[in-house]
N, C-alpha and C positions, 0 to 999 in steps of 0.2 A: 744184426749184420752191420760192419762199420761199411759207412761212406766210402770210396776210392776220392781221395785227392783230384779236384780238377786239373789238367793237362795244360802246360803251357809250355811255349818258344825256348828253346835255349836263351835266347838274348832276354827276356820278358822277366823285370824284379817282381819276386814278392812284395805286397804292400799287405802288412800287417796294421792291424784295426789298434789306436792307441788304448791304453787301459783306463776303464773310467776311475779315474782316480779323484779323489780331493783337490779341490782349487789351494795350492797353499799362499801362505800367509802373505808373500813378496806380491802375486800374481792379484790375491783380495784388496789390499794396501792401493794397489797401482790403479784402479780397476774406481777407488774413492776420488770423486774430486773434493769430497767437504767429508773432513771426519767427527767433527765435533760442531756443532751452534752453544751458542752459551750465552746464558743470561746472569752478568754479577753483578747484585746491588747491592749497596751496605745497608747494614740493618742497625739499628740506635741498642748504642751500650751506655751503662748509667756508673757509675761508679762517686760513691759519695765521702769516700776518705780522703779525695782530695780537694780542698775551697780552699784554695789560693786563687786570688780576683786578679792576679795579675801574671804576666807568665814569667815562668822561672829559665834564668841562660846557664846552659851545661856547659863547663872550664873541660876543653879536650886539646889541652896544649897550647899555640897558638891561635887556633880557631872556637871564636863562642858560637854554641851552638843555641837558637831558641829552642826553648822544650814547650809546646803548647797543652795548655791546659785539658786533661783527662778525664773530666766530669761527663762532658754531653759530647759523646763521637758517635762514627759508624766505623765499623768492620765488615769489610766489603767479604758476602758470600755467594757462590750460586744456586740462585733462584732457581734458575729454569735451565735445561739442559736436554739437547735430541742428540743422538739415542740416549735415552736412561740408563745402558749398561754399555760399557767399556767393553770398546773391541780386542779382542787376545791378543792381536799382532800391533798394536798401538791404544795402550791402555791412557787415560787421561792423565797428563801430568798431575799432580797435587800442588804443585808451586804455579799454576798458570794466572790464581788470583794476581798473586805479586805483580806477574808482568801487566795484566789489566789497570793497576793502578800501580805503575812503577813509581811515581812520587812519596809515595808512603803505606805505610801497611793500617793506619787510619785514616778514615777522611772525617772532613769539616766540612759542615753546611757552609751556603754561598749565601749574603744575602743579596745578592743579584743574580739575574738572567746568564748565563753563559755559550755561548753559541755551540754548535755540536763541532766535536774535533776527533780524528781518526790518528791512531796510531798505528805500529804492527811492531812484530818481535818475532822472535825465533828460539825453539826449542830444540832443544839435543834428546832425543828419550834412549831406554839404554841400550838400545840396537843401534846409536849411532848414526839416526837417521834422522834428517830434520821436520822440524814440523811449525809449519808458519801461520803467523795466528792475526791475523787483521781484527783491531777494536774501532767499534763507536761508540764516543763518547757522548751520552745527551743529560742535562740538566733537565730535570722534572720538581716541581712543584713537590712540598712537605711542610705540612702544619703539626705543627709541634703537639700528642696528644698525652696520657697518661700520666705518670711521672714526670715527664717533661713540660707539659703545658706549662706551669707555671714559675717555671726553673727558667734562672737565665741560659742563654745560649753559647756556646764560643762556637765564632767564626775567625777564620784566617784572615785578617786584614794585610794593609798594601805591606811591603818588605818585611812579610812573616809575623808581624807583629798584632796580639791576638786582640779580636775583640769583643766588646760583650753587649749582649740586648737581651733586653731585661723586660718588653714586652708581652704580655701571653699571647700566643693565639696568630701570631707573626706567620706569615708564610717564607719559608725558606726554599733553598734549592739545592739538591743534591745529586751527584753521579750516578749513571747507570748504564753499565756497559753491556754493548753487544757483541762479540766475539765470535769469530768465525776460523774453527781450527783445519789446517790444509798441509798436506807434505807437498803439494806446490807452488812454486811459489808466484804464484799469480795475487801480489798485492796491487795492483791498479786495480784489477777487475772487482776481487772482493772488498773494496774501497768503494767502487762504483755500486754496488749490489745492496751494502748494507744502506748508502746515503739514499740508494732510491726505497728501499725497505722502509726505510722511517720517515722517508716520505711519503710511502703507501700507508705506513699504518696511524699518520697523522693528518691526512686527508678524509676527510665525514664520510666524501660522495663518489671515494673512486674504487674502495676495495667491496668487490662482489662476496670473495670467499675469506674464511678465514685468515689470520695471520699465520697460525701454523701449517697450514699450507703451504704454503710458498717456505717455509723452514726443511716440509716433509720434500720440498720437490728438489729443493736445493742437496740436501742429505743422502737421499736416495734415491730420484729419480734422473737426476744428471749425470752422466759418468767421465769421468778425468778422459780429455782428449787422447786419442792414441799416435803413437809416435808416427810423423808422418806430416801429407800435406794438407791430412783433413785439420777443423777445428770444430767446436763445441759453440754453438750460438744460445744465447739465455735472453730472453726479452719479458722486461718487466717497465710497467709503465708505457715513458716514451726513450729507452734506452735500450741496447740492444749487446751485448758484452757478449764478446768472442773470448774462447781460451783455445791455446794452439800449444801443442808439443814440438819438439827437434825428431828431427829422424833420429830411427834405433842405433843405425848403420853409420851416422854421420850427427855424432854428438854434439853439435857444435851449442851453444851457451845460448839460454834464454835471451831473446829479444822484445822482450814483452815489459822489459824495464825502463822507466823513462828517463832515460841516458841526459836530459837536458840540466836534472834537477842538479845533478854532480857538479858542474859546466857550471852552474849559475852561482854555486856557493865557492866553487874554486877554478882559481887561475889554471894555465896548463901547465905552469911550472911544477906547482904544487900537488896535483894529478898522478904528474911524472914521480915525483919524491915520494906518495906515498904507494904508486907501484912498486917503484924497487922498493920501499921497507918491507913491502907484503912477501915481494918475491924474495924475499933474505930473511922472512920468517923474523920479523921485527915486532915489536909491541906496540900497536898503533891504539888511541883513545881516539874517539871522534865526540865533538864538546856542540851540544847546539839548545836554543828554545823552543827551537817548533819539533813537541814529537813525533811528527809525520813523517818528517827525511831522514833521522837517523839509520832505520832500516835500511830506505831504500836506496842511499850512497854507500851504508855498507854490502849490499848487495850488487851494487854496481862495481864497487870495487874488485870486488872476489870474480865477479865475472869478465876483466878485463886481465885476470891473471892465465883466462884458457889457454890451450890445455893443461897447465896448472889449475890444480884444485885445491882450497886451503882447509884441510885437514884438520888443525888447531883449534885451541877454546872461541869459540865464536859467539857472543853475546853484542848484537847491537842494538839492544834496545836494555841497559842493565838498570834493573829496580834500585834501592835508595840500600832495603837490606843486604843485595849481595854486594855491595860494593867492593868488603876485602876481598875480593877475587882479581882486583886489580892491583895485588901482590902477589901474585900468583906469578913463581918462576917459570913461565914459560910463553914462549907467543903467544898470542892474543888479538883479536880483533875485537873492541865494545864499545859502546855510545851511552853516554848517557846525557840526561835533559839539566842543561846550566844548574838549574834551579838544585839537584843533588852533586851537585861541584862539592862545594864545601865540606858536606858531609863525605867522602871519597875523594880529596885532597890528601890528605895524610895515608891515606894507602895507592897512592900511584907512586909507581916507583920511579925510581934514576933513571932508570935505559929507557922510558916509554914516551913517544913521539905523541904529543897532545896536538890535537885536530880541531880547531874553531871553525867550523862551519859559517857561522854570522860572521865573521870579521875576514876569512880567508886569511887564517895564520896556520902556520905547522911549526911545531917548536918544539925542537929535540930537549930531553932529560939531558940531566948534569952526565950523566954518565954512559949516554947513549955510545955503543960502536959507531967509530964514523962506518960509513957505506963504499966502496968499492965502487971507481967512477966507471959506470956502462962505456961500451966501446964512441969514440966522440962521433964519428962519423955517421952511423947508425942514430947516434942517440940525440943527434943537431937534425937530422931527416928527420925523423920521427914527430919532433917538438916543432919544426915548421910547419911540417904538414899540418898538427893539431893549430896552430896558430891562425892555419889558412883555413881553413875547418870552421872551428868553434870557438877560435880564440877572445875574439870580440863579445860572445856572448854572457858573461861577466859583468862585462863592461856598461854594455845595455842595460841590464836589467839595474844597474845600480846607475843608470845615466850620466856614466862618466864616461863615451863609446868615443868623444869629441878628444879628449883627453889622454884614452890609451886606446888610440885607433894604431895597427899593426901596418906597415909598410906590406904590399902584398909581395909577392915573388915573382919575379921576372924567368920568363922562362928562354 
């Protein structure tokens, strides 16, 4: 005998029970604050068809390039990796080694100590969603054993030029990167997380539990802030890293970027000029030494375009092999570290706006479109206020504040 329907009000809505369905992929994704950890270390390749003692220079037009000797390298691969299998909705890139060691797809032992240094980059994967990837970089100890022991060495010496030690038995130093893969972009805090990690796992007398712990806790037992006024606190050590989302309803632009570092490497003229190239979908290069800022001024940039979003090829952190991508007809935002200048010289084209970060220069191509001058009124407010603001801060940091000190405004 069926049920009879419970009785209710005229005015009184049905509420229907929702259907247990599958979490999907968008909802799993959002739900990650760390998608991938990654451990890449190069491993020693031997190659003996080549014994040339001295390095050989490749003729590519106007630019010599050194070729360094091929006999004793590493090829950076990953070692270690949580989870072990690739998630369906954001499977692991294959090109992420590259960006780990954007300077070359070989490395050379060091024979000195090198202190630890943090980059970060950005991937496109092919759902078109980005995925940001924070490295540390630490030099570890390597003594020469097998084949190698008694084989001379090549090491990169000062301005590229290689060198050889002919020692057995020699302690060298080699890269090893930590990598930490996110579709948020919270690069300060995973900058903070890994320098204290490796400072966890290099202290004798402070780590109780294991190191992959603190890998498992990070992976999966954290979960990406939810949009709103809550945040996510994570304490390890003696630091204490918050992650905070924007309301769902009120999209307004991550503030979790540190807006000073932009400011420090560029004037407010300069700020202004490469806002409007962004907003006229211009081809901007950003050129620097330290790979730490690259990202995080091209991320500052894009997010000063709200509510513009920039759409286009976005590489600001570009490895040494993809460089011809910097012939690539179409906008562009990318950075790459001085040191692969040369080799990606001959493929930056006419129209592309080169961005010195260390020197504070913008220097348009031979054939760049001039820009379309902002309205003056608006665009003289604007540039005050930035001057009244942060203008000075430039100036400071390179202690010249006595020198281009700014008249204030009279109001």
């Amino acid at each position: 005998m069926s049920k009879a329907p419970p009785q209710r009000s005229p005015g009184q809505r049905l509420r229907r029970k929702a259907p247990d369905t599958v979490m999907n992929e968008s909802t799993a994704a959002a739900q990650r604050l760390v998608d991938y950890f990654l451990v890449v270390t190069p491993e020693p390749t031997w190659n003996r068809k080549v014994a040339a003692p001295t390095a050989v220079r490749v003729d590519t037009g106007n630019i010599q390039l050194p070729q360094q000797r091929k006999d004793y390298t590493f090829s950076p691969s990953i070692t270690a990796r949580y989870p072990e299998k690739d998630y369906e909705d954001n499977p692991l890139n294959p090109m992420v080694i590259q960006f780990c060691f954007p300077s070359d797809d070989v490395v050379y032992p060091s024979r000195s100590y090198v202190m630890p240094r943090v980059h970060h980059f950005v991937l496109t994967n092919e759902r078109g969603r980005r995925v940001y990837g924070t490295c540390l970089t630490v030099f570890e100890e390597y003594k020469p054993d097998g084949p190698w022991k008694n084989q001379s060495t090549a090491t990169a010496g000062k301005d590229g030029i290689e060198l050889s030690d002919d020692k057995s038995g020699r302690c060298l130093y080699i890269p090893k990167v930590l990598c930490v893969l996110s579709n948020w972009p919270y690069l300060t805090a995973f900058r903070e997380y890994l320098a204290q990690l490796y400072r966890l796992a290099t202290a004798t007398n402070v780590m109780k539990i294991p190191i992959e712990r603190y890998v498992v806790n990070l992976c999966q037992e954290i979960p990406a802030p939810p949009p709103g006024a809550y945040e996510v606190q994570l304490s390890i050590l003696d630091s204490t890293i918050r992650f905070w989302a924007p309301p769902a309803k009120l999209p307004i632009a991550y503030v979790s970027l540190p807006f000073q570092i932009l400011f420090q490497c560029l004037d407010v003229p300069n700020v202004l000029t490469l806002w409007k190239a962004l907003a006229l979908e211009r081809k901007v290069l950003l050129v620097s030494t330290q790979h730490s800022i690259l990202t995080v001024c091209a991320e500052i940039l894009i997010s000063l375009l709200f509510p513009l979003r920039w759409s286009l090829l976005y590489v600001p952190m570009l490895p040494r092999l993809f460089s011809p991508m910097l012939d690539a007809p179409v906008p562009y935002l990318c950075g790459i570290v001085r040191e692969n200048r040369m080799y990606a010289q001959k493929h930056i084209s006419g129209d592309c706006i080169v961005v010195d970060l260390d020197r504070n220069e913008v220097k348009f191509g031979h054939s760049t479109p001039e820009m379309p001058d902002p309205p003056a009124n608006k665009y003289q407010k604007l540039e005050s206020l930035l001057n009244d603001l942060i203008g000075s801060h430039i100036w400071k940091i390179r202690g010249l504040e006595n020198l281009n000190s700014q008249p204030k405004r009279s109001d």
